[in-house]
Structure formats: C-alpha cells, structure tokens
N, C-alpha and C positions, 0 to 999 in steps of 0.2 A: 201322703208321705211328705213328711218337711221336706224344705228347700236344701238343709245339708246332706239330709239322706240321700235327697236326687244328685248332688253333687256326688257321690261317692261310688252311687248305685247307677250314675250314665251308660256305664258299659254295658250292651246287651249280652243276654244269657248266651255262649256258646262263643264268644272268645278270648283268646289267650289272656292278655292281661288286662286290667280296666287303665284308662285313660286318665293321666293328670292335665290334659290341656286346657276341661273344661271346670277345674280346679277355681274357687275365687277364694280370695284372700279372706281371712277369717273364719274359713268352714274347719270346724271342729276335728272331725274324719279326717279333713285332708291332714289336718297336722299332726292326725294320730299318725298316718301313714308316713310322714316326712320323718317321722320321729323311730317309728318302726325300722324304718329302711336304714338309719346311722345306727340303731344300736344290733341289725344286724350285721351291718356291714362291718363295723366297728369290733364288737363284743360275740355275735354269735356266728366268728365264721372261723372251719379251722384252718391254720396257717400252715397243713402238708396240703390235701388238696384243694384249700380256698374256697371251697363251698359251705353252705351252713351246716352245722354239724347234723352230722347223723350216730346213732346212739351215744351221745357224748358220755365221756369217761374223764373223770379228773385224776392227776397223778398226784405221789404224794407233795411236792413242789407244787399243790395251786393250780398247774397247769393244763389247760381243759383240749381233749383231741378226739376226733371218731375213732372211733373203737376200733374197726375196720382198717384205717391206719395207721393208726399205732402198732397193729400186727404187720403191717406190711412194713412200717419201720424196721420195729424191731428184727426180722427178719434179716432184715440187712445187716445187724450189727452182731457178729460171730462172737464176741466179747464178751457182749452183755446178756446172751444167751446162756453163754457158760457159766455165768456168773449169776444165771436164775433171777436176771431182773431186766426190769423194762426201762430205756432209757428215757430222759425226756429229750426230744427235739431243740427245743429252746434253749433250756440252761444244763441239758448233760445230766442232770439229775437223776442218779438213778432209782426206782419202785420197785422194792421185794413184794412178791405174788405170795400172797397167802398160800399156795397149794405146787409149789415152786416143779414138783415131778410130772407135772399132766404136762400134756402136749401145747406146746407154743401155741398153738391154734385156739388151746381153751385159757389162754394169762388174760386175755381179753376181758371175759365172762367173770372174773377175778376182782379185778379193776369198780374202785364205787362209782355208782350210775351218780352225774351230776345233775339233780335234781332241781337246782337255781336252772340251770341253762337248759333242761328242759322245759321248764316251765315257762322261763319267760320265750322259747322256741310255738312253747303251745299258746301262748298270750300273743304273738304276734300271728301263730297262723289264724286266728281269727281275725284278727283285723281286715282281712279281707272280707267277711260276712258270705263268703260262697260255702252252698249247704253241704255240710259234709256228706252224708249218705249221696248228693249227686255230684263230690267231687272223684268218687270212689268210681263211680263211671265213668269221668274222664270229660261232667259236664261241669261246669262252672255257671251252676243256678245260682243268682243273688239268694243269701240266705235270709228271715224276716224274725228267727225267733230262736231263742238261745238258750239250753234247756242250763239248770245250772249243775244236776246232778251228774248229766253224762256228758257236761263240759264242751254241748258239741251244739252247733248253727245248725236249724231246717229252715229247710222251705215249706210252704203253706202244703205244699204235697206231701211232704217226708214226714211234715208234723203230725199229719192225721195217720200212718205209720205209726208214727211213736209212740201216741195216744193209744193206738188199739193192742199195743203189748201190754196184758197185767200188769208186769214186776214196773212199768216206765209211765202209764196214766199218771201216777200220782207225783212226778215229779213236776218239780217248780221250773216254769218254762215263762223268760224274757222276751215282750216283742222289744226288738231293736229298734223300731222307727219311733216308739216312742223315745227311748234312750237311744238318739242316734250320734249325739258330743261324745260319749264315754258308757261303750260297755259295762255293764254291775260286775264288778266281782264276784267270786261265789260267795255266801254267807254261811257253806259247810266246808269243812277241811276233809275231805273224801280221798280215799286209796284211789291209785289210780290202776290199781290190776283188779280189785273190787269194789268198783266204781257204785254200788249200795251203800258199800263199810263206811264208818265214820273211822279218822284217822283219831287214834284213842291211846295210842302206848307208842313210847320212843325203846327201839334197840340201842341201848348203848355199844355194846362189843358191835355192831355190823355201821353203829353211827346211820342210822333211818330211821323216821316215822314210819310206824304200820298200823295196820288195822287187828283186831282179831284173829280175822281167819291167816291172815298173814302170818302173825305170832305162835298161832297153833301149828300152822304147817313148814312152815320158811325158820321158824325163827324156836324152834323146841329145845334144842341144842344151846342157845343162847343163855347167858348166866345172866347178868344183869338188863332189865327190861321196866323201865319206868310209865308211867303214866304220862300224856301228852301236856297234862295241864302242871303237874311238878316241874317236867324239863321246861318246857316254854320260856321262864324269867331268865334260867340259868341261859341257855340258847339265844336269846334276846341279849343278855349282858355278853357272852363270847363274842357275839358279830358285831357288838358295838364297839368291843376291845379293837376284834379282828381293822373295822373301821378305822379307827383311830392307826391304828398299824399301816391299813394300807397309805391311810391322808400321810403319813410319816415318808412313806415307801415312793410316796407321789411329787411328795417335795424335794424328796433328795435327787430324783429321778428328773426332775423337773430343772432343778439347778444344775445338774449335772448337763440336760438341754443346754440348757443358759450358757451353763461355761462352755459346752462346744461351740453353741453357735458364734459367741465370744472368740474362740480361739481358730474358727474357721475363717470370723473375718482379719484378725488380725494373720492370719496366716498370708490371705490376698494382697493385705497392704503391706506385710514383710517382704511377700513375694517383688512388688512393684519398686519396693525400696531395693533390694539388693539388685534387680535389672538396673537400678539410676547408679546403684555402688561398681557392677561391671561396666558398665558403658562409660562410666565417668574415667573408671581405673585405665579401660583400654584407650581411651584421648590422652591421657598421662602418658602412656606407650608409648601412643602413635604420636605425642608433640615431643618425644626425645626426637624417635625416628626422622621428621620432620627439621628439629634443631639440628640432624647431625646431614642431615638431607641440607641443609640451607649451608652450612658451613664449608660441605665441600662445594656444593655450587658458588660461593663467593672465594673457595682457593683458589677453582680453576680459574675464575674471573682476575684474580690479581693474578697469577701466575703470566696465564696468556698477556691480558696490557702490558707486564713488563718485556715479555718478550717481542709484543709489536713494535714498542716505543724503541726498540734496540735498533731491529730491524729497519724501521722507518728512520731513524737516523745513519744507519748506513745505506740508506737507499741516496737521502740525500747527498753523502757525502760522493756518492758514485755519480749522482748526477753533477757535483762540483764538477767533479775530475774529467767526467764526460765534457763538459764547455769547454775545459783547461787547453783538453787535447784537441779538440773541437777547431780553437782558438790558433793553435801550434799547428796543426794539418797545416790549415788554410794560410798562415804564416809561411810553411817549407814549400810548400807549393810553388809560392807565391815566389819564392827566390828563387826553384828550379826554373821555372817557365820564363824566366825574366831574361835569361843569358849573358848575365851580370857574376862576373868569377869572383869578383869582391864580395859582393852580397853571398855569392853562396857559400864565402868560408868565411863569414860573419856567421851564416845560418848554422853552418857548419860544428864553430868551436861553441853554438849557444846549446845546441841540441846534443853536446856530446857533455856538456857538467850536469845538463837537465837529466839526463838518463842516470849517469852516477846518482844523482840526489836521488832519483824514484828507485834507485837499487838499495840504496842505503836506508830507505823509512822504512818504518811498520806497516805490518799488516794490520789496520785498522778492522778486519772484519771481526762481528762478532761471533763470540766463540759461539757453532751448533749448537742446542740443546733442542728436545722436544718432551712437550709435555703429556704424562699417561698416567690414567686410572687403573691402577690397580685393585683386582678385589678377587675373593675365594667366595663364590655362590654356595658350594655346600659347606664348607667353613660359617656364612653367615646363615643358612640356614639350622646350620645345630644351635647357634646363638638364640636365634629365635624360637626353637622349639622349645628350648630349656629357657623360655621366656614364662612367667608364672603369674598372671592376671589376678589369681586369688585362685578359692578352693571353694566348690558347693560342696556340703555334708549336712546329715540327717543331724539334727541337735535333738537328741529325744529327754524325757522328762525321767525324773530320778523315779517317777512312779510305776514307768513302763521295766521291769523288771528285770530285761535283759538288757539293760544299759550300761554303759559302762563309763565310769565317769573321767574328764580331761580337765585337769590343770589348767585355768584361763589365767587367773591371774595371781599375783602375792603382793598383797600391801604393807608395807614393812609400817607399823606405828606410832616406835620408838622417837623417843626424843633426848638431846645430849641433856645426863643427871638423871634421867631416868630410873626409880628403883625393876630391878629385874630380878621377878620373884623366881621362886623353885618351879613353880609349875604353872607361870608366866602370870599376867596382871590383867589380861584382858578377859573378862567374866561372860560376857554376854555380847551381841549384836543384831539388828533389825536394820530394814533396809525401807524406804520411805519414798513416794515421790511425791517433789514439791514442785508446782510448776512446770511439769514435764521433765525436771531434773530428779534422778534415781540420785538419792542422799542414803550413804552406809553410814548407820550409828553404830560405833563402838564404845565397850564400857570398860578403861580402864581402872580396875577396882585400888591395887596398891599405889596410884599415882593420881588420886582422886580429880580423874580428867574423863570427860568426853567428848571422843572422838567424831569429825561430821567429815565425811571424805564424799566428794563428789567432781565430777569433770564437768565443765564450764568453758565456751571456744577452744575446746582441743586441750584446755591444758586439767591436769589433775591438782584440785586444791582441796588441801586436809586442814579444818580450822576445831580449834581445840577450846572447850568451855570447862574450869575448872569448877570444882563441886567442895562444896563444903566439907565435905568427907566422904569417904570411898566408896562409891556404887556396887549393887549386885547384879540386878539387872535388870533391864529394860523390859517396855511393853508399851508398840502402838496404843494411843486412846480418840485416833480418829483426827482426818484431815493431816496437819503437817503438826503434828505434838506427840511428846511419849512420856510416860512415866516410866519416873528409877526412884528404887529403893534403895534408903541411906541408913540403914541398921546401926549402927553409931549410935545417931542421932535421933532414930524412930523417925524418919519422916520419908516424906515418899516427894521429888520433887518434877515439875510439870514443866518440860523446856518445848520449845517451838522455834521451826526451820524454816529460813526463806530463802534461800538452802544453810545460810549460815545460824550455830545456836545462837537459840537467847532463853535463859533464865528467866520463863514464865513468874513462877509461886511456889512456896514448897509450904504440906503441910504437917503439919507434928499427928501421928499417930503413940497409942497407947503402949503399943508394943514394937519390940525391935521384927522388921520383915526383910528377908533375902530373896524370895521365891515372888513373882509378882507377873497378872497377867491380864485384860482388859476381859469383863466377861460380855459387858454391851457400854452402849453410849454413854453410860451412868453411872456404871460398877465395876470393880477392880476387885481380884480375889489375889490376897497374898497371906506368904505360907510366914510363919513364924519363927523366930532363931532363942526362941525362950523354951523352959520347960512342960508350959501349956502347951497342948500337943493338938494340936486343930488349925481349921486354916478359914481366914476370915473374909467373908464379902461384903466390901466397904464402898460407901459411898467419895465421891469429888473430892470431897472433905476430910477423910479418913476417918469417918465413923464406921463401929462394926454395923452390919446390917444383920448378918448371921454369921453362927462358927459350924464348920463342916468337920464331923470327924473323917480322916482318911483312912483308917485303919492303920496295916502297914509303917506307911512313913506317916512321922510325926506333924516332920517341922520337915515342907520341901524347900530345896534350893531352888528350883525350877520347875516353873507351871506355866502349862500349855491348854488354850481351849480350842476343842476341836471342833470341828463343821457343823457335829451335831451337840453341841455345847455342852459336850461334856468334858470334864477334866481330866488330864492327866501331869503327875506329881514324880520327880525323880529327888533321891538324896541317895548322897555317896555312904552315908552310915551304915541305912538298912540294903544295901547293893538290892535296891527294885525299883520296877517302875510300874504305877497304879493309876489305874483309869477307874473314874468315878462320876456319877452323876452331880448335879450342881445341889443335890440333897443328900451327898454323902455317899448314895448307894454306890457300891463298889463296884465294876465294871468286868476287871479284870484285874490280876496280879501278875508281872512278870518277873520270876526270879529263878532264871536260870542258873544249873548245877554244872560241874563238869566242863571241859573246853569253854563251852558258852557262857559260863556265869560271867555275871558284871563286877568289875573290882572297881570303878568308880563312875558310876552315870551320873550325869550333868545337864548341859541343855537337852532339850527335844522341843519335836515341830513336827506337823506334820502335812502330806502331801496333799494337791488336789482333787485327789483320789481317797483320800483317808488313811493312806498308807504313815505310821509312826517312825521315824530318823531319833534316832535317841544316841546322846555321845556318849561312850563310856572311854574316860582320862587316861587311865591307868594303860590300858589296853590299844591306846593312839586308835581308836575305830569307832567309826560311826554307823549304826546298824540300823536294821531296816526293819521293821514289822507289818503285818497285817492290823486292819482296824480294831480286831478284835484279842490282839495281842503275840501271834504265834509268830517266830521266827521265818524272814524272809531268805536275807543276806547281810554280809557285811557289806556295806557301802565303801567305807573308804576303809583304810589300815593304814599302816607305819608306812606301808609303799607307796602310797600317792603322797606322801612328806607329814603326814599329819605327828604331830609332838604335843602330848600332853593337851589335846584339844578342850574347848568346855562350851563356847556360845553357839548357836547353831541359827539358821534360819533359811528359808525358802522365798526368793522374790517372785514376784509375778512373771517371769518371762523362764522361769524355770532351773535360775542359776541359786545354787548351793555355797553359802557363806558358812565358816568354820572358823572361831577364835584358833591358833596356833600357836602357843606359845604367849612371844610377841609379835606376829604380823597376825593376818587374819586370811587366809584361803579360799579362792572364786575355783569353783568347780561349774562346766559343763557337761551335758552328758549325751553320746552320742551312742551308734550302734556298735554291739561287743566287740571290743578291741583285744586281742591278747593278751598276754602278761607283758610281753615285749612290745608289745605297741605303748601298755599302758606304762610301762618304764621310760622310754622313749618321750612320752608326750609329757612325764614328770619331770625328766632332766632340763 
C-alpha cells in the first residue's frame, strides 16, 4: 500500500472516525478530505436542521432543503398551506405542488429530487473508502476496491460477495491503493434506481435523466422524452448560461458585501465622531455654566471688599474716638482728684461745649447692609432640563422604503440680474468629493453658469465658472472632473475641482447632445437633441464609438448608468422612462396611465440598492421604483417644497439633492414620520 493510502487508511477498522493528526502535508487523500469537509460544510448542509441533507429536494427558487423539513416547515406556515404551496425558508418564495389535493404529508414526494446535491453527497461519501456492505453493520472496514457500476467501496471480504452474485461478477471494480491521489470516476452514466441501466433518454416534462425501465414504468404518461445524447449540448449550454447568471448573482452579492462592510465601518467611525460632537457640545454647556459660576463668585467678591473696606474704616474711626475720650477721662479726672475749684470749672465749661459739638455731628456710621444669594433650585432646574445638547436619530437611506424623508438644507443659487426662467434654470446637479471636501455641482442652463458650492472652516462658499453657452447636464468622469453638455454649441466640456472650478478642455462633437452620462473610465454615452433618434457612446474626445437605439424615447434628456451598467433614458416628450442594455436591448418601459402617469420626467439616479428616483416636473415629485421598473412610492411631492424640480442625485452618505426651481434641495431620510411631523420638519 503507498505511503498516502497509509496516511489516509491510519485509522484502525472498528472506530468512529479516522484521524487527521497523522496527516503530512502533500498527501493527496488528505486534501481530498479538507476539500470535502468545506464543500460540505459550505454547500451540502441544510440550513433548517444544519445537518447534511437528507433526501434533498430543491424548490422552485434554486433553493436546496431535506425533504423531511420542509414538511415540517411548511407545517408551520397556515398560509401557505391554504394557498397549496410550499414556502421557501430563505427567500419566502413560494412552490405550487404539482398534485396540490394530496395530503401535506405527500407535497414532499412532489418536490424534484436534487440530483447535483445528491451526487456530489454520494461523491463525498466515498471519500472516506470504508466498505459499504460493512458500513451497513455499523463497521467501518477500510474499503480497498470500488466497483464502478454499483458506485459502491469493498473490502477484500465483501469483494469476493460481490463477485459470486451472477448479475455483479462482471462488473468493472477499481483497486483504490493503486488510485489512491483521486478516485476514477465512473466511465458509464448508470440510473441509480437500476443501477444495470444505462442512463439513455432525458424526461423533459419531469426535467430527469432515466433509463429505459424508468421510461417505461415512471415515465409512460410523459409527452416529451428525448434521447440522452440529443439533450446533453443543449443541458451543457443551459448551465453554462445558468453559470454565467450565477458569476453575475455573485458579483452583485459580493459588492453588496463590500458596501456593507464599507458602511459598517464608516458606521463605527460616525459613531466615535458624534461621541467627540456630544462631549465637545456638553463642555460648551458646562463652560457657560462655569462663566456664569465665575462671575457671581467675583460679585460676591467685590460686593463683600466694599463692604469690609466701609467697615474697617469705621472701626478706625471708633478707635480715633475711643483715644479722644480716652484722653478726656484721664484729663477730668485729673481736675476732680486735684481739689483745685478753679481747674474744675476750667474742666467744667471745656467739657460742657465738647458735649454740644458731639450732639451736633453725624452719625458717621455706615449704613447696615448684608449681602445674599439668591436663587430658585427648581426654577434652575427646569432651566436645565429644557437644556438641548443635540438629538440622536436613525438617518435611514431613501432605499430603506419606509423612510420618510427631512428637509436638511435650501441653497438659494440665485445671483442679482439673474434670468429666472418659467420652470427655473437649474438643469441638472452631482455632488463630488475633492480632498475630503463634498463639492455640489449645479447646472445653471438659462444663465450659462456653473455652480461649485462647498463649506470650507465652517463658512459656506459658492464659486461660479461661466460657460460658453448653456449647459444641460452634468456627469462624474472620475477623480475631481465632470462633463456637461453645451448643445448650442455641440461640445461637451471637461471642468475640474480643487474644490473651486476650472475649465479643463472642451470638445466639439458632431451632434447637438442634452442627455449625458459616464459609462466607464473612457466612455460617455449621450443622448441627442436632433432628429437622429439614437444615443451615442463616445469616446474623451467625442467620437461616436457606437449609436444605441432606445426605442421609446428618441433623444433622452437625462441618462443614468446603473450598477449593473445598464441604462436608463428619461424625456418629457414621450412621458417614459426606459431601461436598456449598453447594446440597446430594452430592459423595461415605464409609462404609467391614470393618477400615476408621468406629465414630465427629468433627471434620475439611482440608489445603493438599485432602487430608480426618477423626477417628474410637472407633477413637483420625485418617485421611487424597483430595479426592474414597478412602482414603489412617491418620494417627495409639492409638500416637502419641491417646485417644478428637474436634476436629481444621490451622495455617498445618503443625502438627496433636488434642483428646485432656483435653489436646489438637501433631503435626509430618517424613520416614518407623519404627515405632521413631515410638514413640521418642512416649515
């Protein structure tokens, strides 16, 4: 036996599972086995009880479950039983049962058997090589030899079994230790209920390979039933499609990754930024607090010194008086004790004008006062309750549906002599970051100006680049640069922000363009304002590279490319909006009848989600749709201020820019507000 067989085969016969410890790097087997164990773990295990599947069944959504739980699913679900179908676990999806009247017990039996996930189930239980007839005991014999027709591992024991049944001598049996890097596959495609048959004819109506006896007994009822080798290419070419579908289904899935894990981290560092925005805001507070804390401590402070300085000056002046008398005592004294009658009516007439003088002064003393702090604790406590640090709230994304959108900001764009059209001048807007500064381009089209508005140390600067002639509208081409089309003039011109504009190049195209939109690093597809009715994708330079028919609309005003780089085309002519492939194919048509019809669509954009914002003018509303065209909601209306809107755009942080007239409208969008909330947050 090779040296990788023995790695594989360490485990003595009789237990549980065999040992990777004495595994060495490079042994074949083992990496079968590493390899096995992810794409069980991975691929063959179901996601209700998390074991590997047992009778797998797929639903019609793709989605692969034991059979056995699926019935105990559905069981659960009152709903979907009355409604004679199976739901999926995963995505809700619900599976009509061919035979909808039989007992919930038998929709199981119903359900097509997943034949992939069997297989590769049965591909892996061999990887272990323990012999199945002595697994079936409950022994785990290494197995040595691998018959190819009955798909099954013996052992030297079971082999010579196998041999001495008739109908099984003749079958083609692999020893494994000489193939011990990679099991043979089978070289016959055999039934696996008659494990003899050669699999020879496909069901179409049941969608399986069978065999003969299959066909004649299972399959008699059956209308359409082809030969194995006809379907094979056609079967081949489906799962290549299906392939290609899913690589599509992996990428969008994949990016959608990306951008959560994107907006998980920028969530943590929002989070860390608004802690530094309250804590900063409450030291604001608390150094009023402190200011007004300091100012009475330096009143009392002057208050009291003037009052000691008062005080102490009549201390002194009591001490004058105290000597004065002091002085006088010791004086009258001095005459009584002496027994001198002259001296004592000398003492006499001195101490009788002294007393008149001290009855006739003032009272020098200073007037009482004392000094008190006054204050009302619950008085200053409502002060401070009704004290407003800021506000946390959920800012949700216009994609999350039941959002409801808030009024951040109005940029007024107007400038004195300004023309001010009927249904305002500003055409279009995209939003840019240069340097870490978020730059809003605006397209004034009847004042042939472009708008660069951005905040810079706290203050708001709006700087204006004058255009040769009147712009339609803009469209990012990467880094800090946009193109706009000058229909006038036929040229498309290429300005760049550091955050302020400058008048890159402009180049002369052959036809007048309005509609204009970046489709990669190198290509610009813009729609046409002539009778040529296509829309053209040009190079840097404005050559055509190809013309796309759109159907529908002819000549769009506004083109949008979407995640999955397809187009979408609006004009207020034909009131629709068309999504199309970058080869024309058509995608969808929106053109709604009745309350919802469009009387003039303009810009669109659309969400991180895929979800399409599309403006229609006429109607002041910006509406919402699904990727694939169906009405969602109105986003905004004439009640969040909107007047005759037209440019539209979505930034990175999930705020909603809207041409208005002449200003241009900053929506965020938080959790459903009312109609009175949302009037409130408008005013």
């Amino acid at each position: 036996m090779s040296r990788d067989h023995q790695c594989k085969l360490r485990q003595r016969p009789g237990s549980e599972k065999q040992s990777t410890a004495g595994a060495r790097p490079g042994c074949g087997i083992c990496k079968e086995m590493a390899t096995a164990k992810k794409l069980t773990d991975n691929h063959l295990t179901c996601v209700i009880c998390t074991e590997v599947f047992t009778d797998p069944a797929t639903l019609q959504c793709n989605h692969t479950f034991c059979k056995s739980c699926l019935l105990k699913y559905t069981k659960t679900q009152p709903e979907a039983i009355q409604d004679k179908t199976i739901p999926c676990p995963s995505c809700r999806q619900l599976t009509r049962v061919t035979n909808p009247d039989s007992p919930v017990e038998k929709w199981g039996s119903q359900l097509k058997p997943s034949h992939v996930i069997q297989g590769l189930m049965d591909d892996l239980g061999e990887s272990s090589d323990t012999c199945s007839v002595c697994k079936e005991d409950g022994e785990t014999t290494p197995g040595t030899m691998w018959c190819t027709i009955c798909d099954d591992v013996f052992c030297d024991g079971c082999l010579q079994l196998h041999k001495k049944m008739p109908r099984l001598r003749d079958h083609e049996v692999i020893d494994l230790r000489i193939h011990s890097n990679e099991k043979p596959k089978a070289q016959r495609f055999m039934c696996r209920i008659h494990k003899d048959e050669k699999i020879k004819l496909f069901c179409k109506d049941c969608r399986m390979a069978i065999c003969t006896v299959c066909c004649s007994i299972k399959h008699r009822k059956c209308d359409d039933v082809e030969t194995i080798d006809t379907m094979t290419p056609l079967v081949k070419e489906s799962l290549i499609t299906e392939t290609r579908n899913q690589e599509k289904k992996k990428k969008i899935y994949t990016d959608n990754i990306s951008s959560t894990n994107s907006k998980i981290e920028k969530l943590s560092t929002n989070a860390q930024e608004m802690k530094d925005q309250v804590q900063k805001v409450c030291m604001a507070a608390v150094d009023v607090l402190l200011k007004k804390e300091k100012k009475l401590l330096e009143r009392i402070d002057q208050l009291t010194k003037i009052r000691i300085e008062e005080w102490k000056a009549h201390r002194k002046s009591q001490e004058i008086d105290l000597q004065m008398h002091q002085q006088r005592y010791e004086f009258i004294d001095k005459a009584v004790t002496s027994n001198c009658v002259g001296d004592m009516y000398d003492i006499y007439e001195t101490v009788s004008v002294a007393s008149r003088d001290e009855d006739t002064s003032e009272d020098k003393r200073p007037i009482p006062s004392t000094i008190v702090f006054t204050h009302d604790t619950d008085k200053l406590r409502r002060y401070v309750d009704e004290v407003q640090l800021g506000e946390v709230k959920v800012v949700q994304d216009v994609s999350d549906r039941t959002s409801s959108p808030v009024l951040l900001q109005t940029i007024d764009c107007r400038r004195q002599g300004d023309i001010l059209a009927f249904l305002g001048s500003l055409f279009d807007v995209a939003v840019l970051v240069v340097d870490g500064i978020k730059v809003m381009v605006v397209i004034d089209s009847f004042n042939s100006r472009l708008h660069a508005c951005y905040t810079s140390n706290k203050r708001h600067i709006q700087k204006c680049l004058d255009l040769p002639t009147g712009p339609s509208q803009v469209a990012k081409v990467g880094g800090a640069r946009v193109a706009v089309t000058l229909p006038d003039t036929q040229q498309i011109a290429f300005i760049n922000f550091d955050p302020e504009p400058t008048l890159l190049s402009t180049v002369k195209t052959k036809r007048q363009y309005n509609g204009l939109a970046c489709l990669n690093s190198s290509q610009l597809v813009a729609g046409g304002k002539d009778s040529r009715a296509s829309v053209d994708v040009l190079d840097m330079k404005g050559n055509v590279l190809k013309s796309i028919n759109t159907g529908v609309i002819k000549n769009p005003s506004y083109i949008h490319v979407t995640r999955n780089n397809n187009l979408i085309f609006s004009n207020a002519a034909v009131k629709s909006l068309v999504s199309a492939t970058c080869d024309g194919e058509v995608v969808f048509t929106y053109t709604p009848t009745g309350e919802k019809a469009l009387k003039y669509p303009r810009g669109v954009t659309t969400t991180s989600t895929g979800d399409i914002l599309l403006v229609d003018s006429y109607s002041h509303r910006v509406i919402q749709l699904t990727e694939s065209g169906q009405f969602v909601r109105d986003v905004l209306t004439q009640h969040d201020g909107l007047e005759c809107p037209r440019g539209i755009c979505l930034d990175d942080d999930g705020l909603l820019y809207v041409t208005n007239y002449n200003d241009v409208k900053v929506f965020t969008f938080c959790e459903g507000l009312t109609e009175i909330d949302r009037h409130y947050s408008v005013t």
